[in-house]
DSSP file (Angstrom, degrees, kcal/mol; ACC not computed):
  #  RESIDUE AA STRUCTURE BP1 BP2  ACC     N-H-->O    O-->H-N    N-H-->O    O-->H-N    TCO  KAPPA ALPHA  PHI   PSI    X-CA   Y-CA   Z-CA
    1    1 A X     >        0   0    0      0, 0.0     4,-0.5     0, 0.0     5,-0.1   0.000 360.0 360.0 360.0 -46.1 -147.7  128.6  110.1
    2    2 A X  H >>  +     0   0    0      2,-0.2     3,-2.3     1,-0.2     4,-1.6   0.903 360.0  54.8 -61.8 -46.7 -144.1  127.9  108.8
    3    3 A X  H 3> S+     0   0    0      1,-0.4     4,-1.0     2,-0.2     5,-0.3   0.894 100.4  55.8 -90.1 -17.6 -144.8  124.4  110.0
    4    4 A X  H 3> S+     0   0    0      2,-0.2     4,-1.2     3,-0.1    -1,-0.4   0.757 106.3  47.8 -51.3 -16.2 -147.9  124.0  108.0
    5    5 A X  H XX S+     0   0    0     -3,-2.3     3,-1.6    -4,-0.5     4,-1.2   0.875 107.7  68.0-106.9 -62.9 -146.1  124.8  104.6
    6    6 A X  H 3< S+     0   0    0     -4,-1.6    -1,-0.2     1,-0.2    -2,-0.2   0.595 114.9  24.0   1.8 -41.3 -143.5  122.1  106.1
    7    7 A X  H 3< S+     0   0    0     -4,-1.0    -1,-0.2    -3,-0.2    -2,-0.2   0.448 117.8  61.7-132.7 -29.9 -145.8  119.7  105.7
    8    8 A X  H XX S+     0   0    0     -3,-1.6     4,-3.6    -4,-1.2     3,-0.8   0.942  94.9  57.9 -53.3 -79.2 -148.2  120.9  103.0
    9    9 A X  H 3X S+     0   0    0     -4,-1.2     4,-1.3     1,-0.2    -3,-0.1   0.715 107.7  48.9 -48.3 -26.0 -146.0  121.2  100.1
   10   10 A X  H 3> S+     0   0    0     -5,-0.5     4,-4.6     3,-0.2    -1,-0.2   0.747 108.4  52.7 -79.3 -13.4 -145.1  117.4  100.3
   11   11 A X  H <> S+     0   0    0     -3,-0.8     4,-2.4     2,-0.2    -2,-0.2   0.961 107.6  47.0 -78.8 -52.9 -148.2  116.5  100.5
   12   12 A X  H  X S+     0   0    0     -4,-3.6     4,-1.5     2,-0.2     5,-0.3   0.941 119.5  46.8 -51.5 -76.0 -149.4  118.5   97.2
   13   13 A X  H >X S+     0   0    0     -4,-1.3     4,-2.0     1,-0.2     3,-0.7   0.783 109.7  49.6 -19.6 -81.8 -146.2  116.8   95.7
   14   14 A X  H >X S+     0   0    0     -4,-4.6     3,-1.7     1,-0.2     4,-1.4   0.760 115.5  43.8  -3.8 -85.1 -147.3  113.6   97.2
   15   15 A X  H 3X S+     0   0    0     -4,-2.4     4,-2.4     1,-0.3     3,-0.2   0.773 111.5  55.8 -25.4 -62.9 -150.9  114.3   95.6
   16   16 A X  H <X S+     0   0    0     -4,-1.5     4,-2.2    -3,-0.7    -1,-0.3   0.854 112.4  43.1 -58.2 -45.3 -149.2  115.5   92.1
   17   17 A X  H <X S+     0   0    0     -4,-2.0     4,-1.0    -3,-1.7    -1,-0.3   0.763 105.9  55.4-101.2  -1.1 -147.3  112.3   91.8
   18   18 A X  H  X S+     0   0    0     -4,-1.4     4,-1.5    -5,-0.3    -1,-0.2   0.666 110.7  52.1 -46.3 -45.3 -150.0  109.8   92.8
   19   19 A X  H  X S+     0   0    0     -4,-2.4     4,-2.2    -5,-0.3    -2,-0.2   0.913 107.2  48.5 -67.7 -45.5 -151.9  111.5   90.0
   20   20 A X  H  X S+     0   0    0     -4,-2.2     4,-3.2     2,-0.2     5,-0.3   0.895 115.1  51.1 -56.8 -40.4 -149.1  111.1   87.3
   21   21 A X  H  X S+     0   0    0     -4,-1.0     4,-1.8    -5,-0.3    -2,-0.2   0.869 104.1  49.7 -52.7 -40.6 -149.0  107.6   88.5
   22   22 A X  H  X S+     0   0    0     -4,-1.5     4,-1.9     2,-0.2    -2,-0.2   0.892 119.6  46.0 -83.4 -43.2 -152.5  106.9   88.2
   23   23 A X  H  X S+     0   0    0     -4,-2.2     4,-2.3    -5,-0.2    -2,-0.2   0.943 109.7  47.8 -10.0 -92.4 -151.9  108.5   84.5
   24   24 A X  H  X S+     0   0    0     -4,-3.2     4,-3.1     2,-0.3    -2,-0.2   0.678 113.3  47.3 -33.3 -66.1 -149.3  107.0   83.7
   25   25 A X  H  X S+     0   0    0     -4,-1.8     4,-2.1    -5,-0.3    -1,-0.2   0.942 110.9  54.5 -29.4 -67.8 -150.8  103.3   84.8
   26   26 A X  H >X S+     0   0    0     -4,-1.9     4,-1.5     2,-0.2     3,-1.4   0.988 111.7  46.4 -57.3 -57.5 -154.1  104.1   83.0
   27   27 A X  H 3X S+     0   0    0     -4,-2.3     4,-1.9     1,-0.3     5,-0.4   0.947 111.5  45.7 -49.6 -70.8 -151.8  104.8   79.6
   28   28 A X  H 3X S+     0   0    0     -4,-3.1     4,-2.6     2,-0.2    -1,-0.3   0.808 113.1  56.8 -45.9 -32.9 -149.5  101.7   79.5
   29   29 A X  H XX S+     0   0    0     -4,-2.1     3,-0.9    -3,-1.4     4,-0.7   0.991 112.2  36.9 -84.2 -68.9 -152.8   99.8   80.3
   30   30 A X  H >X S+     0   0    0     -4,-1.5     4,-1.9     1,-0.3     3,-0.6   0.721 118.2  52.1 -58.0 -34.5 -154.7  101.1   77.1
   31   31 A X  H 3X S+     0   0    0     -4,-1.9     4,-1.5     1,-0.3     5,-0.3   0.914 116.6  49.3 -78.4 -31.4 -150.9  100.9   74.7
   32   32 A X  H << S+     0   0    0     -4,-2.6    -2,-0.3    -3,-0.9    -1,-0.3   0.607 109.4  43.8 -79.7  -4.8 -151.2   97.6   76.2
   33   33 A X  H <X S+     0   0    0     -4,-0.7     4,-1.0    -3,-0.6    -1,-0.2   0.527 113.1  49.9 -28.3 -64.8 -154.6   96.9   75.2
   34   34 A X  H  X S+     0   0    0     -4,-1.9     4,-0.9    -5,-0.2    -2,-0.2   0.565 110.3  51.1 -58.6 -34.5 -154.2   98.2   71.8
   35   35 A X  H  X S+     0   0    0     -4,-1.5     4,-2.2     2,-0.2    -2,-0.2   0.826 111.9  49.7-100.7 -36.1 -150.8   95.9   71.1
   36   36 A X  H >> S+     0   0    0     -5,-0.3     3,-0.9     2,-0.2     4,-0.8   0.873 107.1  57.0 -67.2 -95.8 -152.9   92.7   72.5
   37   37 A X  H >X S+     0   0    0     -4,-1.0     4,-1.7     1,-0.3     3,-0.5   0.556 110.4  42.6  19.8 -73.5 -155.6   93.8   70.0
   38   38 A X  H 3X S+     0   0    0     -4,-0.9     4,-2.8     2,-0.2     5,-0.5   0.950 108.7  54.7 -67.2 -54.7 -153.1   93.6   67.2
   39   39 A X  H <X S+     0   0    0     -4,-2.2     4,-2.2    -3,-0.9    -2,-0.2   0.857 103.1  56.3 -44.9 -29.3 -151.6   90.6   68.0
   40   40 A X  H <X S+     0   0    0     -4,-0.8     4,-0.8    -3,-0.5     5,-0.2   0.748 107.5  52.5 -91.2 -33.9 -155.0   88.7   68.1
   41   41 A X  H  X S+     0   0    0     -4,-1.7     4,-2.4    -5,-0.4    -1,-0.2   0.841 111.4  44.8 -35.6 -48.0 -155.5   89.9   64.6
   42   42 A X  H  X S+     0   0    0     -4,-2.8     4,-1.0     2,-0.2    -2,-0.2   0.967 113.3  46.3 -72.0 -42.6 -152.2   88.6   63.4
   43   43 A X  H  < S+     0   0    0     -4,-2.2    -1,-0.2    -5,-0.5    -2,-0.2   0.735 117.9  47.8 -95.0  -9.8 -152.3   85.4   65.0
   44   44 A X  H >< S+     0   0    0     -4,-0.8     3,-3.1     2,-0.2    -1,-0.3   0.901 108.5  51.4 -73.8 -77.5 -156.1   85.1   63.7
   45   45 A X  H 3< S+     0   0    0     -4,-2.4    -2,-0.2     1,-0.3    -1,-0.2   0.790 112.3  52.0 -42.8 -27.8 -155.4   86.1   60.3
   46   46 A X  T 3< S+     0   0    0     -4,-1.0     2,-0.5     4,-0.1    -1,-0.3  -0.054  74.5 117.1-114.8  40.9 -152.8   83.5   60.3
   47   47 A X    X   -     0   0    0     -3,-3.1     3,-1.7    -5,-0.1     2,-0.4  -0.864  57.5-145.0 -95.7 127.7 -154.4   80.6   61.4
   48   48 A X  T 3  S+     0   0    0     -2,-0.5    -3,-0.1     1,-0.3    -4,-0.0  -0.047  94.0  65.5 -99.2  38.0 -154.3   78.1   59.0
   49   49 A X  T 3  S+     0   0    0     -2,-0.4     4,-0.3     2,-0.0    -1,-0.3   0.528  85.8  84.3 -91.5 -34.2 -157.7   76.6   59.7
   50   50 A X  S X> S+     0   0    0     -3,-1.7     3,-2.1     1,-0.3     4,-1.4   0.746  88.8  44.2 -32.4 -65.3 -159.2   80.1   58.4
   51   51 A X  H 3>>S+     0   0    0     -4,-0.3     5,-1.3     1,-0.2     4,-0.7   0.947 116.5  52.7 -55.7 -38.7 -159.2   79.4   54.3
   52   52 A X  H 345S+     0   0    0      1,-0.3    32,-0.9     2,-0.3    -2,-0.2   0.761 106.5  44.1 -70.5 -30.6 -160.5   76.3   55.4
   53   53 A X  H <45S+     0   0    0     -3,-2.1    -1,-0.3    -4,-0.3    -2,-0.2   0.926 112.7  59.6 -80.7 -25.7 -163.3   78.0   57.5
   54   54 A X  H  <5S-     0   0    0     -4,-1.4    -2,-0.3    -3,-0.3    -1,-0.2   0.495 127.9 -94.9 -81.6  12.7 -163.8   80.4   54.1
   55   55 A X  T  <5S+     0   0    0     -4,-0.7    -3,-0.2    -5,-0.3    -1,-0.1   0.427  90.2 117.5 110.1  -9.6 -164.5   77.6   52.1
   56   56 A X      < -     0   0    0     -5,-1.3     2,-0.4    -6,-0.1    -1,-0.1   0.024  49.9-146.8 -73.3-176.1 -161.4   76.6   50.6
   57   57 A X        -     0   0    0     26,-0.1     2,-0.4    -3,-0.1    26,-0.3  -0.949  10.9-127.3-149.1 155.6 -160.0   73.1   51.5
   58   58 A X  E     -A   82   0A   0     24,-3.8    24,-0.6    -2,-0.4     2,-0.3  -0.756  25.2-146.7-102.0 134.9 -156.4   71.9   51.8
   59   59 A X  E     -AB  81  67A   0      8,-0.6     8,-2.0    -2,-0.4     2,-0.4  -0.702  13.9-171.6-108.5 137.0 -155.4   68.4   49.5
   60   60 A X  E     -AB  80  66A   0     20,-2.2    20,-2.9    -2,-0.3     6,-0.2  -0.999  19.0-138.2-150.3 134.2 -152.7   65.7   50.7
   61   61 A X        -     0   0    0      4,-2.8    18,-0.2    -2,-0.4    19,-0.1   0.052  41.6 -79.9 -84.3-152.7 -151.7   63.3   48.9
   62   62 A X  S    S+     0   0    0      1,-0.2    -1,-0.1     2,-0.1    17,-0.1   0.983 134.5  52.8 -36.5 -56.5 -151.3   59.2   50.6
   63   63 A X  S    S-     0   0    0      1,-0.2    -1,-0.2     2,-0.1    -3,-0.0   0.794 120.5-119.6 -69.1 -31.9 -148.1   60.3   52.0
   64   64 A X        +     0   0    0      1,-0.5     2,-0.2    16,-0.0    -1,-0.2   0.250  69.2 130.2 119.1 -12.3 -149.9   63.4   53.7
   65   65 A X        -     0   0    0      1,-0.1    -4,-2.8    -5,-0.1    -1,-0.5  -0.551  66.2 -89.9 -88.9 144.3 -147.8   66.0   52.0
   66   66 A X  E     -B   60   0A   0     -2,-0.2     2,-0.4    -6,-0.2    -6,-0.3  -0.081  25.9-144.2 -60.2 144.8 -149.8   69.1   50.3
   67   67 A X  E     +B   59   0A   0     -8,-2.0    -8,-0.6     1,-0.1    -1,-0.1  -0.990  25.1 171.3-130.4 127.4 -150.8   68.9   46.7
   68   68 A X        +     0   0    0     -2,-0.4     2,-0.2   -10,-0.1    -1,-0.1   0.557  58.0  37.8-121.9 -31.8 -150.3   72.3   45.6
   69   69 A X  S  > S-     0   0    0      1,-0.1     4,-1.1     4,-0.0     3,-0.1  -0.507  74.0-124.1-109.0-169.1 -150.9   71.8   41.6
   70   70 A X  H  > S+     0   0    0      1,-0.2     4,-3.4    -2,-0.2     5,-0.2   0.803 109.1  74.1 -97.8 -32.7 -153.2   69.7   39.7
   71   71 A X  H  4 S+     0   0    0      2,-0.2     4,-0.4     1,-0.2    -1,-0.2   0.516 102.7  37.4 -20.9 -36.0 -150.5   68.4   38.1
   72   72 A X  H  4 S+     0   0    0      2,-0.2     3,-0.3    -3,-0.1    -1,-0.2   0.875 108.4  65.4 -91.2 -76.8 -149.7   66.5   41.3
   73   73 A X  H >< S+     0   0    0     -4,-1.1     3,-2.5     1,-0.3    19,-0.2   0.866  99.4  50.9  -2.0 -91.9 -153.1   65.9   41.9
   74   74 A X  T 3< S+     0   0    0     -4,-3.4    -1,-0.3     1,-0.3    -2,-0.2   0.849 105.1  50.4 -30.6 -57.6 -153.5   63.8   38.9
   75   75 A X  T 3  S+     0   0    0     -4,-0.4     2,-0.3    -3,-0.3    -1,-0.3   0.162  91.9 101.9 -93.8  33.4 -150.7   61.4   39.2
   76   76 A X    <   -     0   0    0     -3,-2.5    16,-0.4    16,-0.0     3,-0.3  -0.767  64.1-151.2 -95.2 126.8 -152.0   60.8   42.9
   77   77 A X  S    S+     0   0    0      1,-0.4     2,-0.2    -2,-0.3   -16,-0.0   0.701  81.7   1.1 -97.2  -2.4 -153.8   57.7   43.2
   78   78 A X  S    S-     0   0    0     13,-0.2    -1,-0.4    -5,-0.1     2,-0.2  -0.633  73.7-170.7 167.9  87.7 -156.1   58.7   46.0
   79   79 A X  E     - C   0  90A   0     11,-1.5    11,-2.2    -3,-0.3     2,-0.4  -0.725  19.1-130.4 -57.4 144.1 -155.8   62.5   47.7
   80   80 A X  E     -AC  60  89A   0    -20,-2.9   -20,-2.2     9,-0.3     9,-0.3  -0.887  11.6-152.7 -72.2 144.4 -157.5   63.6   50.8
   81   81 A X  E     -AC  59  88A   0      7,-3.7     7,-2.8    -2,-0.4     2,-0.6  -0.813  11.6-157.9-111.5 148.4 -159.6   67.0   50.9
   82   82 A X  E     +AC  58  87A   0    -24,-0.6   -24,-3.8     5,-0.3     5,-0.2  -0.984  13.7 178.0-144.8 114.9 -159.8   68.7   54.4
   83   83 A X        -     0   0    0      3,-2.6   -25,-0.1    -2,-0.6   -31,-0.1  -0.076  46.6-100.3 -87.6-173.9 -162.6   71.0   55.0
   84   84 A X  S    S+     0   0    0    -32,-0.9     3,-0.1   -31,-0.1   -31,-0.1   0.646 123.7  45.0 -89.7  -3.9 -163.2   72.8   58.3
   85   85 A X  S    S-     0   0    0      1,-0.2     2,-0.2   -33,-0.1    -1,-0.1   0.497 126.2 -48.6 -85.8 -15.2 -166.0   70.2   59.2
   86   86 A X        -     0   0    0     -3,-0.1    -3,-2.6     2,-0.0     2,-0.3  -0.890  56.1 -86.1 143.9 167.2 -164.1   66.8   58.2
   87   87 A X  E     -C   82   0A   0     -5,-0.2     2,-0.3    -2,-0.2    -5,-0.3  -0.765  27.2-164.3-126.4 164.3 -162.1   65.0   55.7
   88   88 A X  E     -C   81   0A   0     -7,-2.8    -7,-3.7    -2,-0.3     2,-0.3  -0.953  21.0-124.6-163.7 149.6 -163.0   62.8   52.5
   89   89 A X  E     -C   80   0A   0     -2,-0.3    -9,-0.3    -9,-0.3     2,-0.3  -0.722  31.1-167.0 -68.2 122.5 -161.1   60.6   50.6
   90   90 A X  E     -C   79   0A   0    -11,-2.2   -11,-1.5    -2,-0.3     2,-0.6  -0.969  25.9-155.3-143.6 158.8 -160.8   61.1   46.5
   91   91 A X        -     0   0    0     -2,-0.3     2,-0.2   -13,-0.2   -13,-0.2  -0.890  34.2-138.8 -99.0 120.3 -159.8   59.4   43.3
   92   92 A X        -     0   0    0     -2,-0.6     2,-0.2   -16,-0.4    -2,-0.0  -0.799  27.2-177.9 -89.7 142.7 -158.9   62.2   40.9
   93   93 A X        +     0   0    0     -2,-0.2     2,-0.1     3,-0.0     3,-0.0  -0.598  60.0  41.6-124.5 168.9 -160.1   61.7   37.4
   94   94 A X  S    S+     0   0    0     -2,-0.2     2,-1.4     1,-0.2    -2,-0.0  -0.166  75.6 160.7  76.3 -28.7 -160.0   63.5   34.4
   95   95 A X        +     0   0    0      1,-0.1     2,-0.7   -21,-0.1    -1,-0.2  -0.143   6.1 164.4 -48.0  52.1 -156.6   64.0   35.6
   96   96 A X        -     0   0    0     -2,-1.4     2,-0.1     1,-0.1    -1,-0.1  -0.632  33.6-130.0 -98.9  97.2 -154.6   65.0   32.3
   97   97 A X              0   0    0     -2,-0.7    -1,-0.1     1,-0.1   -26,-0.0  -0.145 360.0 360.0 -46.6 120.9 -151.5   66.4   33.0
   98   98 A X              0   0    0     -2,-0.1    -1,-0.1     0, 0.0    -2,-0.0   0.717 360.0 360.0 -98.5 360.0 -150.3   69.7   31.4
């Protein structure tokens, strides 16, 4: 009998920490789950095709650098507009600085 309890009680132990393990495992998989989750949010929200896809479109002037006012715009003899489909060419007119 003594050698049954010998041999029992590690075994429950065994049992007990195989279970914590399997716990344990399962948790870190789901906080790690949850933090991928967030990460693919940020790096979505900050993908800079995104205004582009919401309709907005980004302006460069010859040289290729962003034209951020109209101001700019205007004394640009040619800009490109970049959509999310494509790019176009344009002569801005009207183009009266303020």
């Amino acid at each position: 009998r003594a050698m049954v309890v010998v041999v029992d009680r590690p075994r429950a132990r065994l049992r007990a920490l195989d279970g914590r393990g399997a716990r344990a495992l399962t948790s870190a998989q789901s906080v790690g789950a949850a933090r991928l989750g967030g990460l693919v949010a940020r790096l979505g929200a900050a993908d800079p095709a995104r205004p582009l896809a919401e309709g907005y479109a980004l302006v460069r002037d010859a040289t290729g650098t962003a034209v951020t006012t109209a101001r700019a715009a205007a004394r640009a003899a040619l800009v490109t507009l970049e959509f999310t489909d494509g790019t176009i060419t344009a002569r801005p007119v009207n183009g009266e600085e303020t």
